[in-house]
C-alpha positions, -999 to +999 in steps of 0.1 A: -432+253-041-426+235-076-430+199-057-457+184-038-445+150-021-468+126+000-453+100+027-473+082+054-485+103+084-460+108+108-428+096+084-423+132+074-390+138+088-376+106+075-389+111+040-376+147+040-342+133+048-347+109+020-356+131-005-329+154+004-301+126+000-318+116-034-321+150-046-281+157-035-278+123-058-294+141-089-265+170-092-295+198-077-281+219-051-308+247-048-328+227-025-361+237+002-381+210+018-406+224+043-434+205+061-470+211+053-496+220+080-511+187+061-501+159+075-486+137+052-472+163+027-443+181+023-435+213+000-410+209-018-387+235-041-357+226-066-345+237-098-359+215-122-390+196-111-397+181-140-360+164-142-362+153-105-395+129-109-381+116-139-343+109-119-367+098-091-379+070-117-351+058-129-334+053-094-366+032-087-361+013-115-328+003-113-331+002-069-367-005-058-356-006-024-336+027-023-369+047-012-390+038+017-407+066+031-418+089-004-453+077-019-456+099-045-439+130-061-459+156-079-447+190-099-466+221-093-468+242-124-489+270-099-495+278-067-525+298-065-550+312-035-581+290-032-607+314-050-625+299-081-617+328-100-578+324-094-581+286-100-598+295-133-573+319-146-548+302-139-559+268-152-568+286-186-532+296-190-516+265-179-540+243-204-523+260-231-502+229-227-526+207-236-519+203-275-547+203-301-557+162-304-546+156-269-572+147-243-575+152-207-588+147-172-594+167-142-584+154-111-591+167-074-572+157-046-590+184-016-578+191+019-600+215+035-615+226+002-646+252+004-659+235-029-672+204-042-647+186-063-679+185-092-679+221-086-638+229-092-642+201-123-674+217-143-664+253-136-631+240-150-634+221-172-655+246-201-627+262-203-607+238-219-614+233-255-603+193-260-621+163-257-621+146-222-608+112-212-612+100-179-593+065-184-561+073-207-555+111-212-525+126-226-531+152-200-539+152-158-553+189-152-542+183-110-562+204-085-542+200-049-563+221-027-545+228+010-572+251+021-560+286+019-537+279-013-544+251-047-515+240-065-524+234-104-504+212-124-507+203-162-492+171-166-488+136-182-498+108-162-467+098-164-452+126-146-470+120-113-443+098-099-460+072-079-434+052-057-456+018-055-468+016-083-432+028-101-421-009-076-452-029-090-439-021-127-471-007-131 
């Protein structure tokens, strides 16, 4: 899984459908959409995740109306068990991406976690050596936990492709 898109409870099928059709759109071929045990979520894998969110975007810009049922689209750099130690390695590697003078933010979003989101963020968050910003960082460090498994992403704000928001012009 490389993709981790939210719809509303119960919409799943149609937003997989949707995706799909969108994803056809970009040129991608090498397509899985599965259906989290979470409602709400589905787990997605394509080629170039990256490329998709920002294809995504610009078919919201230019047809705000073209997606109904997707709230948000989010890459997954790693999929990882839900121990603290694997969370930890693997957010050490992945904040490699976080450029000297950049500053970031940890964000949890937990389903079933078996820690505390302040416990994930200050075991976390020593290991990365750049200043934080909790209102505008040039980096989101993204903890999804799904119970058994946490997928970690590095990202830019901007790469968290929120549907509504992407509508408001926000």
């Amino acid at each position: 899984m490389n993709l981790v898109v939210t719809t509303p409870r119960g919409l799943e099928a149609r937003a997989s459908a949707e995706l799909k059709e969108i994803i056809l759109q970009s040129g991608t071929r090498k397509i899985s959409i599965e259906r989290s045990p979470y409602d709400g979520i589905l787990e997605v894998e394509v080629e170039n995740p990256r490329a998709l969110v920002a294809f995504l975007a610009d078919l919201i810009r230019l047809d705000p109306f073209k997606i109904n049922f997707i709230q948000r689209v989010i890459p997954v750099d790693r999929v990882v068990d839900t121990k603290l130690e694997e969370i930890k390695n693997a957010v050490k590697e992945l904040s490699s991406s976080i450029l000297p003078g950049e500053t970031f933010r940890i964000t949890v979003e937990a389903r079933d976690s078996p820690y505390t989101s302040r416990e994930l963020i200050e075991s976390i968050a020593e290991l990365i050596e750049r200043k934080v910003n909790l209102e505008s960082p040039d980096k989101v460090v993204l903890l999804q936990i799904f119970g058994e498994y946490t997928c970690i992403s590095v990202l830019r704000p901007q790469e968290i492709l929120s549907v509504q928001k992407l509508k408001r012009g926000v």
